[in-house]
N, C-alpha and C positions, 0 to 999 in steps of 0.2 A: 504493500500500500504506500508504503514511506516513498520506495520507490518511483513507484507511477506520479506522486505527489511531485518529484522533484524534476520527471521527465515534460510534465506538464508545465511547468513555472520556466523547464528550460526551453521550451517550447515558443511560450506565451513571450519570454525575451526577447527570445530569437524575430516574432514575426512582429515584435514591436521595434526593432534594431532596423530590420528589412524598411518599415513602413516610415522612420524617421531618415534614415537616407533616400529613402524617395523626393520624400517632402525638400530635402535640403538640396536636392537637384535646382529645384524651380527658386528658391531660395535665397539660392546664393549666385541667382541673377539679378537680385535684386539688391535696394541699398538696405540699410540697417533700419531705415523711416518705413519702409513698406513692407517688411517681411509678414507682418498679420493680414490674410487676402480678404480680398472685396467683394461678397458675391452678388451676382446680378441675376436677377431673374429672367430664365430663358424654361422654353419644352419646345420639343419636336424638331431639334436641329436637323435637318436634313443637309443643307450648305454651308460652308464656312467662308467667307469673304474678309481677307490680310491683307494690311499693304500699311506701307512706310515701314516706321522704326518699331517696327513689334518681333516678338519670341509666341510664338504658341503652340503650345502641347496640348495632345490630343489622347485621349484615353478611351477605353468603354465601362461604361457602367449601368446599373439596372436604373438610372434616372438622369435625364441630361441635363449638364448644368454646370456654370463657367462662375471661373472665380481670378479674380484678377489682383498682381501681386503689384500695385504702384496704387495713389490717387488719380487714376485716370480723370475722374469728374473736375479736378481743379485746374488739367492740362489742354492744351489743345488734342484731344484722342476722344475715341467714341469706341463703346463696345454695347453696341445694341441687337437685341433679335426682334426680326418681325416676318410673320409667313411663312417660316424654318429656315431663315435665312440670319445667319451670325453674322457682324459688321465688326471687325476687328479695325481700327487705326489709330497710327498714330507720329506725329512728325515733329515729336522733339527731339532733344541731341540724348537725351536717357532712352532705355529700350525699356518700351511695355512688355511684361511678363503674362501670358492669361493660361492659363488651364482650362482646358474644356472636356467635358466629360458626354460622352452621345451613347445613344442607343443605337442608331441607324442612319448615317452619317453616308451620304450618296456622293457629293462634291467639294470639290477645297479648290479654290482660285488664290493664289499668289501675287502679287504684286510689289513695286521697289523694290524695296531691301527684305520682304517681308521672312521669316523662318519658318519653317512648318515644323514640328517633332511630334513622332510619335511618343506614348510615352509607356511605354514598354511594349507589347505586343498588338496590334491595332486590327481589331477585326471585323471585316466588312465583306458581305452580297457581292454588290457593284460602285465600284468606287473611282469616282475619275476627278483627276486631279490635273490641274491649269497652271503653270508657272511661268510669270514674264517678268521681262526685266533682270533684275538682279536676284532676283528671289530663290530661296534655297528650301529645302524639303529632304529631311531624312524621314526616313518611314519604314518601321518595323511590322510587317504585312501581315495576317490571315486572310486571305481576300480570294473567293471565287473566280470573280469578274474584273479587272482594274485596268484604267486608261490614264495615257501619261499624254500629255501635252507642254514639252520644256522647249519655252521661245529664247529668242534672244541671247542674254550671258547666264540663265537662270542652271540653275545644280540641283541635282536629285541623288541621294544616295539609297540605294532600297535593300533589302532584308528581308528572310522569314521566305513565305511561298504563298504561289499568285497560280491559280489553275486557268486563268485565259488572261494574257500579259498583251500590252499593245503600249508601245509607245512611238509615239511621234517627235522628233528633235529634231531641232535648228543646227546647223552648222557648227555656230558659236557656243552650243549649251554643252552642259558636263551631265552625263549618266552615270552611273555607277549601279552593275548589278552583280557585283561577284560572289557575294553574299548571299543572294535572292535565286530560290527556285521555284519554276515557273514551267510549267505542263506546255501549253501551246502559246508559241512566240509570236507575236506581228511587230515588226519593228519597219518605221519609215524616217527619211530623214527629209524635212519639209523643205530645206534650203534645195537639196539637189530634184525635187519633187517641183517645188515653182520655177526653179529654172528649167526644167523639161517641157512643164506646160507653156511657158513663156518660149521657148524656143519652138513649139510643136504653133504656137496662135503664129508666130512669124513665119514659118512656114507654109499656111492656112493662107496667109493676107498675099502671097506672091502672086 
């Protein structure tokens, strides 16, 4: 009995040691003024929408629901939902931190400098994801369905496994899947894609 007593306490440490280093993940992106987060009232996230000078981490959990680690309300930034549509921004010279926690999370657009993380294993149906600009997106996958679309100078690094993988990339954009498995491939690259149809309309008009 003693036993079991002490296997359980080691236990309960252990999965409270785990859940404090998570937390100080997000944390210790932050200053010493924000570490207590802010939570905002959302349900039914289906899309995520980032851009400017933001970090967001993406989770799942049995209720959807965003908790943001600065005073957004007193800066120029906006983190609002409407229509299952999250509104991530922000463009001061500090980086907004948010956490967001979904059920069934279908789309994530990127933008500027924006970051995507997943934050530990990220599970999703059908998931497509939009990166432009300078924007970056690591993402640790469970994902049936998922569609990449990386414009510009934008970065992706992916993980975990994807049973139907499609991505489309720009010339200038960085992939990364070495990490990531993935059942059926479609891969395109849009830069040498528009210039075939551009050369193919020039040839049409002779």
């Amino acid at each position: 009995m003693k036993t079991r007593i002490v296997t359980l306490i080691t236990l309960a440490t252990i999965a409270l040691s785990v859940s404090v280093a998570k937390a100080s993940t997000i944390t210790n992106n932050t200053d010493s003024n924000s570490s207590v987060p802010v939570t905002v009232a959302v349900n039914n996230i289906s899309k995520i929408e980032a851009s400017g000078n933001v970090e967001v981490y993406i989770t799942n959990g049995d209720k959807d629901g965003v908790k943001v680690y600065d005073k957004y309300f007193s800066k120029n930034a906006l983190v609002q939902g409407k229509d299952g549509v999250l509104r991530i921004s922000s463009y001061t010279k500090d980086k907004l931190v948010v956490l967001v926690t979904v059920t069934d999370l279908r789309n994530i657009t990127a933008d500027d400098n924006a970051i995507i993380k997943s934050y530990g294993r990220l599970s999703a149906i059908d998931l497509n994801v939009v990166l432009n600009n300078n924007a970056s997106a690591q993402l640790k996958l469970d994902a049936f369905a998922a569609n990449f679309t990386v414009n510009s100078r934008a970065t992706v690094n992916l993980s975990g496994s994807i049973n139907d993988y499609t991505m489309n990339s720009s010339q200038s954009s960085t992939v990364n899947k070495t990490e990531l498995v993935a059942v059926n491939v479609t891969e395109n690259n849009t830069t040498k894609e528009a210039a075939r149809r551009l050369a193919a309309q020039s040839v049409a008009s002779l």
